[in-house]
N, C-alpha and C positions, 0 to 999 in steps of 0.2 A: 049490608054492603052489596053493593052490584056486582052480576059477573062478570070475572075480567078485571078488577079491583086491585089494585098493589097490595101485597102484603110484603112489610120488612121485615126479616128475621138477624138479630144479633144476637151473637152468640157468644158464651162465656170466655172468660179468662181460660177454662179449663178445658177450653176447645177451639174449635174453627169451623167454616162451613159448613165440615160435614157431620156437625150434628147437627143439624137440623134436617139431611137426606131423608128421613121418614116424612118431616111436615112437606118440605118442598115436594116429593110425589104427592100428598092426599089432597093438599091447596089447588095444585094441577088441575087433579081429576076431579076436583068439586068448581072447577071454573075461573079459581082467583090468579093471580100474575105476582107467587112469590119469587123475592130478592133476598137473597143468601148470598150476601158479601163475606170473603176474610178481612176482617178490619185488621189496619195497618201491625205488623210482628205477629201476624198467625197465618197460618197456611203456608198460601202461592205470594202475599203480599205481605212485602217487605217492609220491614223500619226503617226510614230514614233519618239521618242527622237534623235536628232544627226543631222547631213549634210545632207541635200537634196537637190539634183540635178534631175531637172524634165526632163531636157533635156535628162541625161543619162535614167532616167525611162522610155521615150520614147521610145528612141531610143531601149531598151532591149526589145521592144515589137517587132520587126522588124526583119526578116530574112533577108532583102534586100532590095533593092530601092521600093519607094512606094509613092503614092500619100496619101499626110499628109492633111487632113483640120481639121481647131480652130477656134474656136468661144472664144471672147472673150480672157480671160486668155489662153486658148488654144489657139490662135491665137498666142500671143506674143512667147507659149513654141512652137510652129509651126515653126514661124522665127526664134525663136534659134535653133533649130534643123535643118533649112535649113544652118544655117552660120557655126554651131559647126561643122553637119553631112551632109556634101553635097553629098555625095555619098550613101544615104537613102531616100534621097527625091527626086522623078520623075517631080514631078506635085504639085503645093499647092492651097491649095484653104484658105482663110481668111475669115472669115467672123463676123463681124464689131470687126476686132484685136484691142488688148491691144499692145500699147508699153512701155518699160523701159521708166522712168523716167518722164513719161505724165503730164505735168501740170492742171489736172482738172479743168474742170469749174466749179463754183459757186455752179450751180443744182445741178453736182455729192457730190461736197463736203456735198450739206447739206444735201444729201440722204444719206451721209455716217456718217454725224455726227448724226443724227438722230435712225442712225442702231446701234451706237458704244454708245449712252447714253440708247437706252435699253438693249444691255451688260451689260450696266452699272447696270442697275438692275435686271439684271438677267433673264431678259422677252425673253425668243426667239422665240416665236409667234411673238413678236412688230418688235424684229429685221426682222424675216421674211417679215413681211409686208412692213418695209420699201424697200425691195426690189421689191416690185411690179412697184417701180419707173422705172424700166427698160423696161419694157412691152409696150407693142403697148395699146392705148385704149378700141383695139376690140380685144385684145387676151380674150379669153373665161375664164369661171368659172372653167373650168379641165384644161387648161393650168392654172391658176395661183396657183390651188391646187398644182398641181406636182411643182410649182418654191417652192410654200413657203416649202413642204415636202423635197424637195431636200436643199433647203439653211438652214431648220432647222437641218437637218442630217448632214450637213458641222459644223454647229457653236456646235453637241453633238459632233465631231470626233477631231475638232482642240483646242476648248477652255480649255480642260483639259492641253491641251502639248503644245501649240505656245509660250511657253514661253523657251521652252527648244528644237525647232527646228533652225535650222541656215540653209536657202535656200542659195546656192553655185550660186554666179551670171555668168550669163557668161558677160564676158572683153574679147575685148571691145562689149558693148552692140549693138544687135542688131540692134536697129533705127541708130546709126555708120556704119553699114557691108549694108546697102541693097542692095550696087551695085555688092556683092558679089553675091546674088540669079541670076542664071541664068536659072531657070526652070521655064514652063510657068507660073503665077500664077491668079488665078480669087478672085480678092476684091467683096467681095457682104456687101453691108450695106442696114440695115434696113430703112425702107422710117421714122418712126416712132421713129427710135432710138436715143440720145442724139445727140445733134450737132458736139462733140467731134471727135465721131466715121467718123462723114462724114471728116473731118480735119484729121484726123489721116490715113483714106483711101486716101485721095489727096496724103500725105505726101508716101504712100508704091506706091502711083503710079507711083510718081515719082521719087522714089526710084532705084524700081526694072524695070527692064529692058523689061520683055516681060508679060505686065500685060494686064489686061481686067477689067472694075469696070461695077457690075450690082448693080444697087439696087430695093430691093423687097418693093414695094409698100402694105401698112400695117401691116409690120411686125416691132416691134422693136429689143428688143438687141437678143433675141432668135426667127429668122428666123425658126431654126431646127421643132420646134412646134407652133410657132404662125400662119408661111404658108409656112407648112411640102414641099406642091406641088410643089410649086411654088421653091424652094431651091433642092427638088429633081431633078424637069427639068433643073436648072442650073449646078448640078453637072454632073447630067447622061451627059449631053451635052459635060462640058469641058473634062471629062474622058477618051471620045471615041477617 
């Protein structure tokens, strides 16, 4: 890619912008023009009542073709936007993606029943916490601050209105289309992350056509902050 080049950064369920702060400085100071949006119920940007379509939110961030990476939930709106919008995506990078329709294992499930019966009471400290299940064991005391601030600022933005949003699927879903990506793309999963995600990286490798799989060693579901460095030399790498 050239300098000065868009790069989209989406960011997980289990964050908002500012995980990505590490990549948005290194993108900078190597020349590229990254975008680090809150996608709509994270952050600064709010949920609204009605149809959501995250792939078109995307996409309206874009003037032109550009290198897309997702972590997570961003990962899967990554590959919809590569199969809906192939003429915006140059380059993708994944890192440990979410697909439509995933049959979770056990662990995620009870880390989620766990997070959804302190909804249940109204606790969203507890639910935060339950999200620390995602983490590498040596992610630090300020990374797990910033998860639980970030997913407690997700469950004040959505829990008022989720009951009166209707997210727009794209059809046919994604994990269907992968033979359709034909732009380079780099899988990175965390060494630390659930077993899921390494299954689910086999499954885009074989997928898509012209891939590369790294995985970062002590990092779990958020590489971006757990080991910033180490995710920034993979990206600066495949960019160039």
């Amino acid at each position: 890619m050239s300098s000065g080049a868009a790069v989209l950064l989406l960011h997980a369920a289990l964050g908002d912008s500012r995980s990505w702060a590490p990549q948005v400085e290194a993108l900078r100071a190597a020349g590229h023009n990254p975008i680090a949006p809150d996608l709509p119920g994270y952050g600064n940007e709010p949920l609204r009542p009605g149809r959501i379509s995250y792939v078109d939110y995307a996409a309206a961030l874009l003037d032109g073709p550009a290198a897309v990476v997702g972590c997570s939930f961003g990962g899967r709106v990554a590959l919809e936007l590569a199969v809906e919008r192939p003429e915006l995506v140059e380059r993708l990078v994944l890192v440990n993606a979410a697909l439509p329709g995933w049959d979770w294992s056990a662990a995620v499930q009870a880390a989620n029943a766990e997070e959804d019966e302190a909804l249940d009471r109204g606790d969203i400290p507890a639910a935060a916490e339950a999200n620390m299940f995602w983490l590498g064991p040596d992610a630090s005391e300020e990374v797990r601050d910033l998860v639980r601030a970030m997913v407690s600022r997700n469950f004040e933005l959505v829990l008022p209105v989720y009951e009166q949003v209707e997210s727009v699927p794209v059809a046919p879903p994604a994990n269907e289309r992968l033979g359709e990506i034909g732009v380079p793309t780099l899988i990175v999963v965390g060494a630390e992350d659930v077993a899921d995600m390494v299954e689910i990286a086999a499954i885009l490798d074989a997928g898509i056509a012209d891939t590369r799989i790294e995985t970062i060693e002590g990092a779990g579901h958020l590489p971006s902050l757990e080991r910033p460095d180490e995710l920034n030399r993979l990206l600066l790498a495949f960019l160039q």
